[in-house]
DSSP file (Angstrom, degrees, kcal/mol; ACC not computed):
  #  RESIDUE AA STRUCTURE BP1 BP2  ACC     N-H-->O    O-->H-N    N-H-->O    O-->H-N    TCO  KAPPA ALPHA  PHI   PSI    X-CA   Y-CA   Z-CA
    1    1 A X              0   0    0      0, 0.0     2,-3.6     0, 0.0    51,-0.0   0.000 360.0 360.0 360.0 158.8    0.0    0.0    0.0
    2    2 A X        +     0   0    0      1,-0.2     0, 0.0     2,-0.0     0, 0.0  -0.198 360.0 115.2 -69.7  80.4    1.6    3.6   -0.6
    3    3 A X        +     0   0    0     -2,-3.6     2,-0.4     2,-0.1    -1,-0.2  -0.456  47.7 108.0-139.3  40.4    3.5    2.8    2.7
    4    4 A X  S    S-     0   0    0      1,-0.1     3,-0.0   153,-0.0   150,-0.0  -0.975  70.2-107.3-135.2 138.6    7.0    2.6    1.3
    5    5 A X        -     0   0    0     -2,-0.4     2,-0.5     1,-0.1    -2,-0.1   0.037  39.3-101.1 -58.9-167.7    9.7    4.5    1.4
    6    6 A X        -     0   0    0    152,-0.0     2,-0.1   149,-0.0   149,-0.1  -0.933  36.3-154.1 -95.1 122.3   10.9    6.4   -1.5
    7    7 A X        -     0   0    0    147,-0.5     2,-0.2    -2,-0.5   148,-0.1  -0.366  18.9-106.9 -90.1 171.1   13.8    4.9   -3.4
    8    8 A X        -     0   0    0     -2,-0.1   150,-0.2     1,-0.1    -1,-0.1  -0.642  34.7 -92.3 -92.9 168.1   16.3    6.6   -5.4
    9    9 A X        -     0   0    0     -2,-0.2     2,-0.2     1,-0.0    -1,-0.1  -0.312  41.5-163.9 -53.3 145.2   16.7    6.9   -9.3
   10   10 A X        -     0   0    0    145,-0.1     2,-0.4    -2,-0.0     3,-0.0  -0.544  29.7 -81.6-108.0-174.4   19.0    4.4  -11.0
   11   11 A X        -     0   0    0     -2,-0.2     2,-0.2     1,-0.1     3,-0.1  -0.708  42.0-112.3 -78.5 138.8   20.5    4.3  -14.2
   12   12 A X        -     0   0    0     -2,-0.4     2,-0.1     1,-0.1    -1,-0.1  -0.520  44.6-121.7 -86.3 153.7   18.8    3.3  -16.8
   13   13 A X        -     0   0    0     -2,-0.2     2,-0.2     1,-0.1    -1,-0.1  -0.050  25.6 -88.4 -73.7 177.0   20.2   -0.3  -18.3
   14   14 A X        -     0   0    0      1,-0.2    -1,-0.1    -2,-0.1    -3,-0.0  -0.648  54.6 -83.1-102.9 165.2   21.3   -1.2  -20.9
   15   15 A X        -     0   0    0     -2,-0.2     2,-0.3     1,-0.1    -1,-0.2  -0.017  54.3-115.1 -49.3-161.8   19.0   -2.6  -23.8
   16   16 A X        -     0   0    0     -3,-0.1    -1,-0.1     1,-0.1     5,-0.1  -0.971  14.4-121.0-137.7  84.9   18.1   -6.1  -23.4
   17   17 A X     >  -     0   0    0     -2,-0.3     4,-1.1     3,-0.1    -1,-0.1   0.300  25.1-116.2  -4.8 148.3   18.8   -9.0  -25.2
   18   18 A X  H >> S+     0   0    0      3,-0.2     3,-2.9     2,-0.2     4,-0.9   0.984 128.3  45.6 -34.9 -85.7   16.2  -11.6  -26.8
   19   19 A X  H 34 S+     0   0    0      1,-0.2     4,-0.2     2,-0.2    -1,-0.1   0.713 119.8  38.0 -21.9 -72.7   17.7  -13.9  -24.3
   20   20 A X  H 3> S+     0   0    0      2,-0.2     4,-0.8     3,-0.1     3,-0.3   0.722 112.4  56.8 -50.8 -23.7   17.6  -11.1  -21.1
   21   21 A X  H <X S+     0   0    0     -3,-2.9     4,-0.7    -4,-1.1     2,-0.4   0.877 113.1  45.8-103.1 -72.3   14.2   -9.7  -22.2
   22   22 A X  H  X S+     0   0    0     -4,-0.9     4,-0.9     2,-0.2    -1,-0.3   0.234 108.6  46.2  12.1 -49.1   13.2  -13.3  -21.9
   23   23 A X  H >4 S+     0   0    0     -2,-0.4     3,-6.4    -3,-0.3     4,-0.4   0.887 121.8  48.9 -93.7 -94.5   14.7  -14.4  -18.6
   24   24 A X  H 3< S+     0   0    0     -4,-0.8    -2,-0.2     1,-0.3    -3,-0.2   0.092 105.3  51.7 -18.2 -38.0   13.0  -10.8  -17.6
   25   25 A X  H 3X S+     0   0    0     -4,-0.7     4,-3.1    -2,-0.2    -1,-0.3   0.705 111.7  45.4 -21.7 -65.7    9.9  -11.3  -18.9
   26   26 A X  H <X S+     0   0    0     -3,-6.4     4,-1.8    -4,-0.9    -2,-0.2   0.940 117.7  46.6 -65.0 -33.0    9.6  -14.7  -17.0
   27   27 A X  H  >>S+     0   0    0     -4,-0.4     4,-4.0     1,-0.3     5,-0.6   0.905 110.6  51.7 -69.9 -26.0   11.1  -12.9  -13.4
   28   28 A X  H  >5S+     0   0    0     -5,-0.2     4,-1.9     2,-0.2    -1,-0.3   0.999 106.5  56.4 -72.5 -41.4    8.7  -10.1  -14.1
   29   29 A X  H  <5S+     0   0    0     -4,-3.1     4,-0.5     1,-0.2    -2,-0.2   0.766 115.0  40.5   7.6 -84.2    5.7  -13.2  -14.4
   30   30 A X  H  X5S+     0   0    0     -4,-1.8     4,-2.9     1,-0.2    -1,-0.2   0.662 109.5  53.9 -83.2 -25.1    6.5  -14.3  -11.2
   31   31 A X  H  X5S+     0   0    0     -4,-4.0     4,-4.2     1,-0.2     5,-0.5   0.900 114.3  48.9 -26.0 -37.0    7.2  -10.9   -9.2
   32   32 A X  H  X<S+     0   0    0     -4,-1.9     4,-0.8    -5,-0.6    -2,-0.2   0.949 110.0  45.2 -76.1 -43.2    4.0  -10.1  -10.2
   33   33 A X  H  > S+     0   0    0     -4,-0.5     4,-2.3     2,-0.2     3,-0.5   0.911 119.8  39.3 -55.1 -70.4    2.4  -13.0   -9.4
   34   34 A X  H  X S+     0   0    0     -4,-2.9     4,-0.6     1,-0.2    -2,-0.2   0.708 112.9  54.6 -75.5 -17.4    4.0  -13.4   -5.7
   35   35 A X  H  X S+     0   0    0     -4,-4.2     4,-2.0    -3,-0.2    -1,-0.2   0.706 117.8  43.7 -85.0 -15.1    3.9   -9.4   -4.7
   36   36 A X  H  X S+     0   0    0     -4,-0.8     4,-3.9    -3,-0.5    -2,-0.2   0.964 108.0  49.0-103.4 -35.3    0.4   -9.8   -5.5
   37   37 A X  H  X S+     0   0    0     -4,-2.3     4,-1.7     2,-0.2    -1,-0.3   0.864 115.1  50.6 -33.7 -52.4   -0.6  -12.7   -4.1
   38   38 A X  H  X S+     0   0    0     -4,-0.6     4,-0.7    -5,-0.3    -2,-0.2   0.776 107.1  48.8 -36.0 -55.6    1.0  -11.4   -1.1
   39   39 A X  H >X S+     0   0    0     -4,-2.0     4,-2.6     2,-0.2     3,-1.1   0.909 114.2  49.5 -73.6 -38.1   -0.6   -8.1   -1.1
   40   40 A X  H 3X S+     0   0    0     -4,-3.9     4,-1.7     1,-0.3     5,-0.4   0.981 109.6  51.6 -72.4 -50.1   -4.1  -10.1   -1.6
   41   41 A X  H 3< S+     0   0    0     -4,-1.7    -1,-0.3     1,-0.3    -2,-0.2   0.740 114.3  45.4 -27.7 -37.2   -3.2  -12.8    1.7
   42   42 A X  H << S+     0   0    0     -3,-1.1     3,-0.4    -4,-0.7    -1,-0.3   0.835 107.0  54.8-102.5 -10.3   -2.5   -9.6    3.9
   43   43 A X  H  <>S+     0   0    0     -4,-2.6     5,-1.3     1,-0.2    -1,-0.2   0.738 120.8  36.2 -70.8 -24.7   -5.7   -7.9    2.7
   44   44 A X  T  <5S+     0   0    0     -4,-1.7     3,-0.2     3,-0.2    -1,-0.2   0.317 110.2  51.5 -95.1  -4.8   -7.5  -11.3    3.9
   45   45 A X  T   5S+     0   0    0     -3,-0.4    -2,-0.2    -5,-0.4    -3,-0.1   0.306 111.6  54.0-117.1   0.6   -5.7  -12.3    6.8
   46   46 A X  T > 5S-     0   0    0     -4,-0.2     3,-1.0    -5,-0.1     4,-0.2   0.089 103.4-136.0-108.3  34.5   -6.6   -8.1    7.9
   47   47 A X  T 3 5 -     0   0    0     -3,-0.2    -3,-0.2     1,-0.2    -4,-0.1   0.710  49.5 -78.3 -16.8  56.6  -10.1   -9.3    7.1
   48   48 A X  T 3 < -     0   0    0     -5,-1.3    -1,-0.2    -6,-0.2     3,-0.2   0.807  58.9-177.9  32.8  73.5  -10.2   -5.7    5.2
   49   49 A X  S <  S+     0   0    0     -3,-1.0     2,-0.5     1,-0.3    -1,-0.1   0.890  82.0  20.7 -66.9 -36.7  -10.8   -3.2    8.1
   50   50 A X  S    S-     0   0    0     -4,-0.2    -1,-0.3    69,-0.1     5,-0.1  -0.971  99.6-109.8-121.7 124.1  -10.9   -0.6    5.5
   51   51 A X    >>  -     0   0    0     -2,-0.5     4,-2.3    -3,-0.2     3,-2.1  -0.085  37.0-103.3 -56.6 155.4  -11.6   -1.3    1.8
   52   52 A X  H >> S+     0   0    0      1,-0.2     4,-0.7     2,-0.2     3,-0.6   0.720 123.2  36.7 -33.6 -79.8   -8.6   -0.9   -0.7
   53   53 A X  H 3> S+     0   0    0      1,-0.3     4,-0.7     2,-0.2    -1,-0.2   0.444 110.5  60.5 -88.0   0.3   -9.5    2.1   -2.1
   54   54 A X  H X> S+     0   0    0     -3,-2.1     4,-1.0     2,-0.1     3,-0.8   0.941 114.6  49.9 -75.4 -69.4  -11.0    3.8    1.5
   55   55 A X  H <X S+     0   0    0     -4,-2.3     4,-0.7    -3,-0.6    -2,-0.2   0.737 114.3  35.1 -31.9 -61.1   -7.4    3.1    2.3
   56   56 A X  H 3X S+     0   0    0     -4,-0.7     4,-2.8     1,-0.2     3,-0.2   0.784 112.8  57.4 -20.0 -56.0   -5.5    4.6   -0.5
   57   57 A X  H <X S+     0   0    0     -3,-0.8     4,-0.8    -4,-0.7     3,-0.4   0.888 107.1  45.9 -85.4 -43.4   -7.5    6.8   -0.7
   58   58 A X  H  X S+     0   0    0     -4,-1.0     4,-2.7     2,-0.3    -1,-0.3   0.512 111.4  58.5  39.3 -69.8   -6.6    7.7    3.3
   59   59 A X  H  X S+     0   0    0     -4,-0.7     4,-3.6    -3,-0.2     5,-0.3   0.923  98.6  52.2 -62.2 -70.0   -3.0    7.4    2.5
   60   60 A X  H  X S+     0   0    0     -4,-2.8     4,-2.2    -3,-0.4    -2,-0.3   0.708 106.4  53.1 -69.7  -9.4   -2.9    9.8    0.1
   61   61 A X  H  X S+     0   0    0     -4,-0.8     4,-3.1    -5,-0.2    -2,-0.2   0.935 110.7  56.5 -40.9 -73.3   -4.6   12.5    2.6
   62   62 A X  H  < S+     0   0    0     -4,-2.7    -2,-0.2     1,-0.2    -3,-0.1   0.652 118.5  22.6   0.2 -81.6   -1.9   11.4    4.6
   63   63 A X  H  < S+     0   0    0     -4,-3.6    -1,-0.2     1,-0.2    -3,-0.2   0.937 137.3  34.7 -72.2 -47.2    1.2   12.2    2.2
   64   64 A X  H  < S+     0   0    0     -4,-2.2    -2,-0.2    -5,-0.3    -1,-0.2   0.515  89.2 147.5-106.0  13.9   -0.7   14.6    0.4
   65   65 A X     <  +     0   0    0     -4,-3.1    46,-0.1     1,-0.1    -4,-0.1   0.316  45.6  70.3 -77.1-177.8   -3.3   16.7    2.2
   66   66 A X  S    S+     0   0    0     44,-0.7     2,-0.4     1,-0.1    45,-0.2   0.519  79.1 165.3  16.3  96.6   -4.6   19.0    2.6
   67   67 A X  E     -A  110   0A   0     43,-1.8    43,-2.5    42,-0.0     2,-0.2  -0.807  39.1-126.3-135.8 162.8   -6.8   18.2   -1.0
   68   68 A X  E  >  -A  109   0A   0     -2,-0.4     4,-1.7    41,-0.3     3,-0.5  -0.462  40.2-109.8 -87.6 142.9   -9.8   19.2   -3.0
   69   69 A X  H  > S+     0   0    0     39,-0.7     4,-2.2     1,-0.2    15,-0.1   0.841 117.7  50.8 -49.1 -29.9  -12.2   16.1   -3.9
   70   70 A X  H  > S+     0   0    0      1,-0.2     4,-2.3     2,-0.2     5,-0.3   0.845 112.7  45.8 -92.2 -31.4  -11.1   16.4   -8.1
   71   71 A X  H  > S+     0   0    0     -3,-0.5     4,-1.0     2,-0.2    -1,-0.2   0.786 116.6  44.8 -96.7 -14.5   -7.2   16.3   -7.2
   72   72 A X  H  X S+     0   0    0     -4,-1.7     4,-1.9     2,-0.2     5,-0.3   0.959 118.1  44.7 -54.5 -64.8   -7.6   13.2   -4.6
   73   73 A X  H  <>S+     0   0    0     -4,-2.2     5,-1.2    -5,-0.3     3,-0.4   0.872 112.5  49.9 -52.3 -35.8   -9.8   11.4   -7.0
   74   74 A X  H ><5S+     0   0    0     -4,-2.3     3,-3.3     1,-0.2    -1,-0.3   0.968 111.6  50.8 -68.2 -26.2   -7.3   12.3  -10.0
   75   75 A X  H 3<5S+     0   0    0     -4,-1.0    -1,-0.2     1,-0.3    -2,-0.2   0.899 109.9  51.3 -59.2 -24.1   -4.4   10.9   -7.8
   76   76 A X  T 3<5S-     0   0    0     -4,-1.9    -1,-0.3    -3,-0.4    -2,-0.2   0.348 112.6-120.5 -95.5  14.8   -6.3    7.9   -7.2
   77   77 A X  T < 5S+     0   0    0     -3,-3.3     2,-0.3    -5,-0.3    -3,-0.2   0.966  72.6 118.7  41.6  68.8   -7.0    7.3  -10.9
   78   78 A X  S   <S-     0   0    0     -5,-1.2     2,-0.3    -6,-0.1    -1,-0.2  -0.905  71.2 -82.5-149.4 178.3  -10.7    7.4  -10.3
   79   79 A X     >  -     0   0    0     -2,-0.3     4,-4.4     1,-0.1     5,-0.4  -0.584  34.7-123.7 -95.2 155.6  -13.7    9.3  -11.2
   80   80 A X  H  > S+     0   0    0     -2,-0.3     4,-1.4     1,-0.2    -1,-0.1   0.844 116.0  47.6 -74.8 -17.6  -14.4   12.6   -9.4
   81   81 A X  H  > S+     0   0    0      2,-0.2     4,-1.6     3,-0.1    -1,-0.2   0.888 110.1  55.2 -77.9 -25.3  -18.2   10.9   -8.3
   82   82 A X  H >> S+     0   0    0      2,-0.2     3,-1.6     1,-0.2     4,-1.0   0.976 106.5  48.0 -55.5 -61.8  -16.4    7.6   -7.3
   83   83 A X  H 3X S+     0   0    0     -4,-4.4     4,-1.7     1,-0.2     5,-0.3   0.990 106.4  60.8 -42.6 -71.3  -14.3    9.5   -5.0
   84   84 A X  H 3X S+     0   0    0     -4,-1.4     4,-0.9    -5,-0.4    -1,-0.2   0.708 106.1  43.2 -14.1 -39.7  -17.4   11.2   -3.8
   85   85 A X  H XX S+     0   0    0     -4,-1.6     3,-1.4    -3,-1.6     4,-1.1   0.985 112.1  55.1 -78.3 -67.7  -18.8    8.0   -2.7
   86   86 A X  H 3X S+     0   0    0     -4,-1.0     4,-2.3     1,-0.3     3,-0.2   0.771 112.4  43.0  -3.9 -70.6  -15.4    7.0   -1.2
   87   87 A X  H 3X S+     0   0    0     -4,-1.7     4,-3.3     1,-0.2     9,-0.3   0.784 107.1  63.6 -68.1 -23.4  -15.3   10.2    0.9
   88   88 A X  H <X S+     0   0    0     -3,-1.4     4,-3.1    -4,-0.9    -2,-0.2   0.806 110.7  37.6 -15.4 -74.4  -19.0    9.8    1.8
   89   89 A X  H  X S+     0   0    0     -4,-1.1     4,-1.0    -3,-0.2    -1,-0.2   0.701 112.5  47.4 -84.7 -38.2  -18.2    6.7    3.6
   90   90 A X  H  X>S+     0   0    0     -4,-2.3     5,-1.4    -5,-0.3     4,-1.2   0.944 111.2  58.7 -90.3 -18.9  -15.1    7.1    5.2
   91   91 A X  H ><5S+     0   0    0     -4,-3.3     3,-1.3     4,-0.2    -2,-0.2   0.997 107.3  58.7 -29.4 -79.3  -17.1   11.1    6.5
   92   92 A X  H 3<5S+     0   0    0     -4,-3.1    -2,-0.2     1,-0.3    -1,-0.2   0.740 108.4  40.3 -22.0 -38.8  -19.5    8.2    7.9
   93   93 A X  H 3<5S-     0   0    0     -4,-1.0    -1,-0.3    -3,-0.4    -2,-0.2   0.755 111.4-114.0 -81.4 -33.5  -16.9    7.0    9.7
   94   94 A X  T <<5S+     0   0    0     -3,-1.3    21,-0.3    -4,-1.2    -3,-0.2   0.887  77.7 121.1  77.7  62.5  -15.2    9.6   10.9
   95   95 A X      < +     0   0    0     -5,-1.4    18,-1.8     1,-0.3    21,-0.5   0.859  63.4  53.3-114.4 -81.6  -12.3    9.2    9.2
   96   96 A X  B     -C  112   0B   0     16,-0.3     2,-0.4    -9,-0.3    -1,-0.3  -0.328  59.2-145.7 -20.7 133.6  -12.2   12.3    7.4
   97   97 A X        -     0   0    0     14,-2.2     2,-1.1    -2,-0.1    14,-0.4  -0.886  13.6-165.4-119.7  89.1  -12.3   16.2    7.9
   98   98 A X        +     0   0    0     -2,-0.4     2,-0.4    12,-0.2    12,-0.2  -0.761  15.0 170.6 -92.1 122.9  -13.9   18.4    5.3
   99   99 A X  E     -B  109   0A   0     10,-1.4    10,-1.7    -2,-1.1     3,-0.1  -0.971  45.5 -96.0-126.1 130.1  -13.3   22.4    5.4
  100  100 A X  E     -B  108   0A   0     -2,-0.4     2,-0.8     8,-0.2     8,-0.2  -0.051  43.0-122.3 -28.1 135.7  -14.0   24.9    3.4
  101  101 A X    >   -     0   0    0      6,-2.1     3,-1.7     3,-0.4     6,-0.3  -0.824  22.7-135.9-106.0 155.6  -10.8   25.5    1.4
  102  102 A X  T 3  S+     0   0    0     -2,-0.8     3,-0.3     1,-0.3    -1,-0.1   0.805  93.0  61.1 -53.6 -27.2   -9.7   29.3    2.0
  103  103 A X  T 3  S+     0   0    0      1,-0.2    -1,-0.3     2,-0.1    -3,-0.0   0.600 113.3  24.2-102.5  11.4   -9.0   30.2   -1.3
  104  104 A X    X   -     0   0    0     -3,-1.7     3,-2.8     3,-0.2    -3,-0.4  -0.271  62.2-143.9-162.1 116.1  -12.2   29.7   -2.8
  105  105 A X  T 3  S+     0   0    0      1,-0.3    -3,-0.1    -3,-0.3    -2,-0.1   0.635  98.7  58.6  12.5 -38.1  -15.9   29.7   -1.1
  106  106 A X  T 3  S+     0   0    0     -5,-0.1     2,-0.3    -6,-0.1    -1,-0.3   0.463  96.0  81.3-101.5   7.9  -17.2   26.7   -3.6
  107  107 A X    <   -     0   0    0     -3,-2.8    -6,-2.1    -6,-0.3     2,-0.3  -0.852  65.0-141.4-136.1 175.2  -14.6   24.1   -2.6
  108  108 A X  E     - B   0 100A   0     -2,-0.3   -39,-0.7    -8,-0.2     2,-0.4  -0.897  13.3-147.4-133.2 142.7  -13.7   21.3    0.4
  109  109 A X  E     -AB  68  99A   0    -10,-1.7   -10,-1.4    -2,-0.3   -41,-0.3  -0.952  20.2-142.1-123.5  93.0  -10.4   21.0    1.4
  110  110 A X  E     +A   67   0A   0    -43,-2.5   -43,-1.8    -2,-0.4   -44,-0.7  -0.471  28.5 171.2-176.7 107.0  -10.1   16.6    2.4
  111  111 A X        -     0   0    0    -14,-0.4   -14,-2.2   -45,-0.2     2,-0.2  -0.847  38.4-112.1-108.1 157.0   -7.8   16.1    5.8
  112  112 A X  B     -C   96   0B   0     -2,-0.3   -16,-0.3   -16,-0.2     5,-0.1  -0.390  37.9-125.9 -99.4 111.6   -7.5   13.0    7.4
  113  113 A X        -     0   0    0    -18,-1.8     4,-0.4    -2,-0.2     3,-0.2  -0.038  26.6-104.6 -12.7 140.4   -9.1   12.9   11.3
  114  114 A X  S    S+     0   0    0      2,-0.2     4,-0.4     1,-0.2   -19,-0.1   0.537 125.0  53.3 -47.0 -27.1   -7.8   12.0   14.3
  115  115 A X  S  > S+     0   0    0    -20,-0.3     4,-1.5   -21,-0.3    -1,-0.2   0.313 116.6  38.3 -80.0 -28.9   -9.7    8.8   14.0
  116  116 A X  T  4 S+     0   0    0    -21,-0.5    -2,-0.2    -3,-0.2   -21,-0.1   0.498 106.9  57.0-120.7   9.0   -8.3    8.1   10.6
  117  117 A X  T >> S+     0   0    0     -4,-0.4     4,-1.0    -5,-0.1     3,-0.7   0.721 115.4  51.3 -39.8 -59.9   -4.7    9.5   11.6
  118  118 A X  H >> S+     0   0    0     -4,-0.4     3,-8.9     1,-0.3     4,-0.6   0.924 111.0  44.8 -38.1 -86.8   -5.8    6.2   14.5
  119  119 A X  H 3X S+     0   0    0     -4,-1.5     4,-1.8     1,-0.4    -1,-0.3   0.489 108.8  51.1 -76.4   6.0   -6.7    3.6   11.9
  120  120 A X  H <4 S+     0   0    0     -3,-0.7     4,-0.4     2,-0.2    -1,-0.4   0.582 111.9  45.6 -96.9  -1.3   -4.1    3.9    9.6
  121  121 A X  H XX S+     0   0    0     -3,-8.9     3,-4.0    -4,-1.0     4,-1.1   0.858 117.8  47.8 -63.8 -73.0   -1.4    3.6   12.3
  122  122 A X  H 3X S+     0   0    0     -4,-0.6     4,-2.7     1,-0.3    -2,-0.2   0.678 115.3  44.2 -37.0 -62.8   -3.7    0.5   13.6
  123  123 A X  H 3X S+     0   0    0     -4,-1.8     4,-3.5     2,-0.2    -1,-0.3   0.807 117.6  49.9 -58.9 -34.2   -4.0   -1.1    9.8
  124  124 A X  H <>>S+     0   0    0     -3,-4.0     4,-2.9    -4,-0.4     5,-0.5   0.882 113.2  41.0 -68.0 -84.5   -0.1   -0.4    9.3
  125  125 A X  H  X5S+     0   0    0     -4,-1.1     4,-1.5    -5,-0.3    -2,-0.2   0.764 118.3  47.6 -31.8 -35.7    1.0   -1.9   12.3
  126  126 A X  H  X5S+     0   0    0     -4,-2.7     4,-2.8    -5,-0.3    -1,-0.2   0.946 118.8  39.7 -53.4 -54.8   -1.6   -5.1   11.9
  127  127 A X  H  <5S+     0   0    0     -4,-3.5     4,-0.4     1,-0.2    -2,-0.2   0.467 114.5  58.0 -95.4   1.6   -0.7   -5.7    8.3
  128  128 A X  H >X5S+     0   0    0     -4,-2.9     3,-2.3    -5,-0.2     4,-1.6   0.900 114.8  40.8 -62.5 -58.3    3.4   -4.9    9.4
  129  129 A X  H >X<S+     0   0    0     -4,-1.5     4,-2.6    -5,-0.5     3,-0.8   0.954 106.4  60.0 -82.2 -33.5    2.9   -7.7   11.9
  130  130 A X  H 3X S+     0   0    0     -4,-2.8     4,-0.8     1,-0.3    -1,-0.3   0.762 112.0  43.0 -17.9 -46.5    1.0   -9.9    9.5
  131  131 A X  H <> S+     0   0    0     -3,-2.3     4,-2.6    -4,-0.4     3,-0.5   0.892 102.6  65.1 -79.0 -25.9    4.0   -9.9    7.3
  132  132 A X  H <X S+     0   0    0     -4,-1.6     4,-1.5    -3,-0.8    -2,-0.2   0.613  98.6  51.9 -63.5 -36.9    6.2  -10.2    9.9
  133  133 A X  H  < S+     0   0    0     -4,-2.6     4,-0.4     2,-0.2    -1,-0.3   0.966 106.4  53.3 -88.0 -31.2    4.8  -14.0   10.8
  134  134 A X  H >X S+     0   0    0     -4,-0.8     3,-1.4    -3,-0.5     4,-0.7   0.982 114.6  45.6 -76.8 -87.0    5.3  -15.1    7.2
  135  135 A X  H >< S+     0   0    0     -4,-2.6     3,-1.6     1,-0.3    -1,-0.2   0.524 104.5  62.6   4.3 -72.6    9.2  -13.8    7.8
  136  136 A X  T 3< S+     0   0    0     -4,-1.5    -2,-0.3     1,-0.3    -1,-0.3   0.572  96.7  49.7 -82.4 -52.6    9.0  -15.3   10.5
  137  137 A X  T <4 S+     0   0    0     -3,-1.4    -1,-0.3    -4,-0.4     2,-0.2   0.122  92.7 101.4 -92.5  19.9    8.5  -19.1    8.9
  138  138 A X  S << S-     0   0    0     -3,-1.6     5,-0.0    -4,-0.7     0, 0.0  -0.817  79.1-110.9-108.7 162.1   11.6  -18.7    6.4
  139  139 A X     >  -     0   0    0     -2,-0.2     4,-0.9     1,-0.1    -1,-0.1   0.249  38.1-102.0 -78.0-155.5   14.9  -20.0    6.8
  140  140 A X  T  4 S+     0   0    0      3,-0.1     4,-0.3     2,-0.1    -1,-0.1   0.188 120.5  54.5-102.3  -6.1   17.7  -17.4    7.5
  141  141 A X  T  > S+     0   0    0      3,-0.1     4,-2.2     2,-0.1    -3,-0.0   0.807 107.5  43.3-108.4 -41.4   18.8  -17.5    4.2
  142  142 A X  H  > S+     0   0    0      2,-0.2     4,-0.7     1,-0.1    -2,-0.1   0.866 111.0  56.9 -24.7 -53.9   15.6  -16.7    2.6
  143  143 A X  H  X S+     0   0    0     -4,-0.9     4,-2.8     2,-0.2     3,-0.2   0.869 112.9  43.1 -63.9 -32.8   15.1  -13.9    5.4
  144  144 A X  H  > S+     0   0    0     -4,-0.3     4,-2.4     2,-0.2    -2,-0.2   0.998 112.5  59.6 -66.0 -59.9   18.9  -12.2    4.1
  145  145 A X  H  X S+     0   0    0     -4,-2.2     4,-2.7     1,-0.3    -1,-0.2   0.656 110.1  36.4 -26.0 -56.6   17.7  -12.9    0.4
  146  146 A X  H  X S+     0   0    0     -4,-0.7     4,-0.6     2,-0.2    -1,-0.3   0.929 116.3  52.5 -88.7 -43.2   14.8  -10.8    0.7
  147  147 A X  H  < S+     0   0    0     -4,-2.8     3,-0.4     2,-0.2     4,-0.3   0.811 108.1  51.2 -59.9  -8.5   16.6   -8.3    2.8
  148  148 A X  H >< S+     0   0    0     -4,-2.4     2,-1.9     1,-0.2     3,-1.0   0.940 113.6  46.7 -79.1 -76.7   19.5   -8.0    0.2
  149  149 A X  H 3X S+     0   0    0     -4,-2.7     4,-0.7     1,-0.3    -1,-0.2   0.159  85.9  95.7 -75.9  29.5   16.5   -7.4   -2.8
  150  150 A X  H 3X S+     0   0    0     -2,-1.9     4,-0.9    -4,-0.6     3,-0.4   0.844  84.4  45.6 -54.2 -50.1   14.9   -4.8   -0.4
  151  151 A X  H X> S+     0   0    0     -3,-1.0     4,-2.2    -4,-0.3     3,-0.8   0.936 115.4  48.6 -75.0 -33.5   16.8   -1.8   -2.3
  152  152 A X  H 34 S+     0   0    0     -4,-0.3    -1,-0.2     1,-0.2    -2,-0.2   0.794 108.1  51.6 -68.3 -21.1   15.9   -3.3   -5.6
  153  153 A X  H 3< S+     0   0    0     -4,-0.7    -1,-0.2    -3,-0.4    -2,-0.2   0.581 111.4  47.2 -89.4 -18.3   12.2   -3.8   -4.8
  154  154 A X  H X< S+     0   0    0     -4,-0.9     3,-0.5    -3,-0.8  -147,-0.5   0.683 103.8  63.1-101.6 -17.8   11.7   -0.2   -3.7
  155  155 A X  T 3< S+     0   0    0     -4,-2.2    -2,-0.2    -5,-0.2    -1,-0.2   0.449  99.7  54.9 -73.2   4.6   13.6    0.9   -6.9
  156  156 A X  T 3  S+     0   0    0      1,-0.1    -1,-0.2     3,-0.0    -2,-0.1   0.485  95.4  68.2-102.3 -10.4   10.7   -0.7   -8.8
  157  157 A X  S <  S+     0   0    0     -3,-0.5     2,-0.4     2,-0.1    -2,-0.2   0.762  81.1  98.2 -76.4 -33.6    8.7    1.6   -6.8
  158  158 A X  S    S-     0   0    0     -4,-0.5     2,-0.3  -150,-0.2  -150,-0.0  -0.281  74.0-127.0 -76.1 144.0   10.1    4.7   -8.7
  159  159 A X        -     0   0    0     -2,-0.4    -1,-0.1     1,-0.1    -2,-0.1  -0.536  19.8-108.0 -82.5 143.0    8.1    6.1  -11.4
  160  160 A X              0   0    0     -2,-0.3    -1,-0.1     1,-0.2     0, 0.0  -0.237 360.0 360.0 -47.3 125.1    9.4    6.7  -15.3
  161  161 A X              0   0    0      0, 0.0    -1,-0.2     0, 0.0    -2,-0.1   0.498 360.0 360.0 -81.0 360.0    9.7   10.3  -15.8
């Protein structure tokens, strides 16, 4: 979930063989396959205290808030009534703080509650420790493995300018 640090830029490679864009191809398969599998397990084993995109959506308050309902929704690659509903619900909760935003009269300015500042420690910290027993049933050479491809996995994280 956007709960990662920020990696740095790399150098871009070099092209890619038949052969490499092959091998790369297949590795990318199964990343894809096991980060998501992964992500879906801890979304079920947190038997989904907030839905995905009430989360996200949450998150990006977080990092990015104070925001207006059309620049959340675009950030969340959604439609500005979809958000609507979204904010609707997690208002309902009391998750969310909507204020007038200062600089003009007709618009609502989106920050994150004390009560949703709360559950997104609580959800972090559940679905931290969640991963933390799967760790937890790998050898010691597995656990180094992953911590050695740690830099590489948050360098997938950066976006293509």
């Amino acid at each position: 979930m956007a709960d990662t640090p920020h990696a740095t830029s790399q150098p871009a490679a070099h092209p890619a063989s038949s052969g490499e864009l092959e091998t790369l191809t297949g590795m990318a398969a199964r990343l894809r396959l096991a980060v998501g599998r992964l992500n879906r397990r801890i979304r079920i084993d947190d038997h989904e205290s907030v839905p995905p995109l009430q989360l996200s959506a949450l998150v990006t308050v977080e990092q990015h808030g104070p925001l207006r309902l059309s620049e959340l929704a675009k950030r969340e690659a959604v439609t500005a009534p979809t958000m609507s509903r979204v904010l609707s619900a997690l208002d309902e909760q009391g998750l969310v703080v909507r204020a007038p935003d200062p600089q003009d009269a007709r618009g609502v300015l989106i920050t994150l509650s004390p009560t949703g500042s709360a559950r997104l420690a609580e959800t972090r910290n559940h679905r931290t420790a969640l991963v933390a027993r799967r760790l937890a049933r790998l050898d010691d050479p597995q656990r180094r493995a992953l911590a050695e491809a740690l830099p590489a996995l948050e360098a997938l994280l950066v976006d293509d300018d």
